[in-house]
N, C-alpha and C positions, 0 to 999 in steps of 0.2 A: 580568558576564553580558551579553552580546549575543543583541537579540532582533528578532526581522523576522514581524510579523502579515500574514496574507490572508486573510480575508474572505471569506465566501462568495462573498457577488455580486458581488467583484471576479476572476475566474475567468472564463478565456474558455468561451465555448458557442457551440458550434452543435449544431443540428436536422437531419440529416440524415435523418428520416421515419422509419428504421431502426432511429435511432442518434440520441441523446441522449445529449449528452457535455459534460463541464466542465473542463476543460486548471487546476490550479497552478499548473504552469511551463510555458512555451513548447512548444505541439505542434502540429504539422499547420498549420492556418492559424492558430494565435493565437502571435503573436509579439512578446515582452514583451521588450527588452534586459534590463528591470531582475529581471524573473523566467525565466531561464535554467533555474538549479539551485539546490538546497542541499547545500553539499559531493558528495558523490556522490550522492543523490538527484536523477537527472535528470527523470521522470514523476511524476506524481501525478493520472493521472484517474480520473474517477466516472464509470459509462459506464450507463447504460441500455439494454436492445437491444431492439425490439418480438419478440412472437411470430413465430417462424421466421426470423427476420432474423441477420445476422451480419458478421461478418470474413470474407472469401475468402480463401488462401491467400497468403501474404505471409513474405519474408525476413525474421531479423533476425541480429547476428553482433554477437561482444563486447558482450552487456547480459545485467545477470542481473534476471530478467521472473518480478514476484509477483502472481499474481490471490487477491483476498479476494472471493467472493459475498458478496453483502449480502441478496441475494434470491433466488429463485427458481434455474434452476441453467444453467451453460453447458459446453458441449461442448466439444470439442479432440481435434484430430488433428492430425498433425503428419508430417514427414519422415522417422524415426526409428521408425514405427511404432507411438507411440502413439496411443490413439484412448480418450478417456477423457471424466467428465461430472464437474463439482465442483456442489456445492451450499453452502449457508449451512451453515457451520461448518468448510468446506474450507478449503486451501489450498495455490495450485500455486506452485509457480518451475520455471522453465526457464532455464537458463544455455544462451544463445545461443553460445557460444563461437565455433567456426570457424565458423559458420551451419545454419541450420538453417529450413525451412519450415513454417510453420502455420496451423490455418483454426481459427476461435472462432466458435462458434454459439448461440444461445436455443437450449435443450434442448425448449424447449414453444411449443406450438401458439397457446395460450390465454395463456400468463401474459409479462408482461415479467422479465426479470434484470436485475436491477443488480448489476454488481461490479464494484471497486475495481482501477484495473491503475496496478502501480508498477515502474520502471526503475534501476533501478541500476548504477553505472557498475562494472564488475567489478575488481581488482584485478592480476588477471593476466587478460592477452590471449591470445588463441588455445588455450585447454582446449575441450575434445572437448564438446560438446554435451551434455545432461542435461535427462532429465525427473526430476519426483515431486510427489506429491501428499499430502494427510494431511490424518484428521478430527481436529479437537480438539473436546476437551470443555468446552466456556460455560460449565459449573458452576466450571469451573477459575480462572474469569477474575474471578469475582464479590469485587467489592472485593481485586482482587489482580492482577499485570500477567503475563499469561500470553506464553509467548513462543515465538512458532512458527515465527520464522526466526532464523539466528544463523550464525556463521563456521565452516567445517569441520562432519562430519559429526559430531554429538550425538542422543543417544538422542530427548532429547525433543520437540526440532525439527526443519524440515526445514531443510538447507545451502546457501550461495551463494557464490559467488567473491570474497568480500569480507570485512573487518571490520565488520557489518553484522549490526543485527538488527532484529526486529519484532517487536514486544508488543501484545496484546489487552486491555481491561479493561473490566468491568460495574462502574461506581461506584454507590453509593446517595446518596441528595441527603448531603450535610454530612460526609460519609467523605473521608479526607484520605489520599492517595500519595503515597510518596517515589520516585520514579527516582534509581538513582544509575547513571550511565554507565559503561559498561563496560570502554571504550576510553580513555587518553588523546588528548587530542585530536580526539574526536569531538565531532558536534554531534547533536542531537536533534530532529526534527520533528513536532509533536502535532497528529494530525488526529481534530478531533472529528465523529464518525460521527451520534451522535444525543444532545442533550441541553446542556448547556452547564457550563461548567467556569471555573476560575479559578486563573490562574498568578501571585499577589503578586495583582496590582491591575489586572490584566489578564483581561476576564471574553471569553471565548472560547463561541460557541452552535455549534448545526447546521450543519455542514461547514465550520468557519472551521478554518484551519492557523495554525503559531504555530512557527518554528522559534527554535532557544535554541543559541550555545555558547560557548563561555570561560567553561564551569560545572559543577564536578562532579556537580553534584545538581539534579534539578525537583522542586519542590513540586507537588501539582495538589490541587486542592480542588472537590469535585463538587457545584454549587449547584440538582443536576438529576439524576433518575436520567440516566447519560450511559454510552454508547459510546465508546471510546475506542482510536486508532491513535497508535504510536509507530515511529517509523522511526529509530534510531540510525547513523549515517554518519559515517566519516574527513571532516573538511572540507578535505584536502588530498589 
């Protein structure tokens, strides 16, 4: 098993008054040689947005684009015609394929949003562009890995241009998950949202990442009521 820890507070930031934001991997102005990607996990930000603040409309082409609310809720409209608002317990992707135009907004006046935007490198180039969105139910996740993104179109999930999936989980402190990987060949990246966790001997808190692969299986062991983000990925 191969493994490669980050750390909260090693994550680039910046303050854009707006916009509170924390880069994983290499974005915009924080540029890390040694944190690029993992396997096709190209993004991994935590974005804050103040009241009425946002994205302006902007490009993007071949990436498949997963926003998780964490908080509060944000808007989106796009070139394609939709024009839609997600909140906590949502979840959008947009497969950028040929391109495709979008604006992201704080839905409110009053409150900040935090959600999670991740990037994914797509498997096949140039497919027609795609929205969608979907509530899940939380009750689902509790001590158990809910999974709300996956390859091809599946009842229970939403779909992306990839081998590729996303799991959600509510742990109780001392409850113990098994991941077993889906794919051969993929790697796995645990990002903990709230709480803290532990993989063997490796104790992981509030927003540290942790990716793993040349392994079929993750153990995770919850030393915390804890939130929990998995991101499964081809690492080639």
């Amino acid at each position: 098993m191969h493994t490669v820890v980050h750390r909260a507070d090693s994550r680039g930031y910046f303050d854009h008054g707006w916009l509170k934001t924390k880069h994983t991997f290499s974005f915009g102005h924080y540029q890390n040689p040694a944190r690029v990607q993992f396997g096709k996990l190209r993004v991994l930000n935590d974005d804050v947005v103040a009241p009425g603040g946002g994205f302006g409309a902007h490009s993007h082409e071949n990436m498949e684009i997963v926003s998780i609310p964490l908080s509060g809720a944000l808007s989106h409209k796009d070139s394609a015609g939709h024009e839609e608002t997600i909140a906590e317990g949502d979840v959008q992707v947009m497969s950028a394929g040929t391109g495709i135009w979008h604006s992201e907004f704080n839905h409110s006046e009053t409150e900040t949003v935090n959600f999670l935007q991740i990037w994914i490198l797509p498997a096949v180039r140039g497919v027609a562009p795609r929205y969608d969105q979907k509530h899940f139910d939380r009750k689902q996740r509790r001590n158990s890995l809910q999974t709300v993104i996956a390859p091809g179109a599946q009842e229970e999930a939403l779909w992306l241009t990839q081998q590729a999936y996303c799991s959600l989980a509510d742990i109780d402190s001392g409850v113990r998950l098994d991941y077993r990987l889906r794919e051969s060949g993929n790697g796995v990246y645990l990002f903990v949202i709230e709480g803290e966790i532990a993989i063997g001997e490796e104790r992981l808190g509030k927003r540290d990442g942790m990716g793993i692969h040349a392994s079929d299986e993750v153990t995770i062991r919850a030393t915390q009521l804890s939130e929990l983000l998995l991101i499964e990925v081809p690492m080639s």
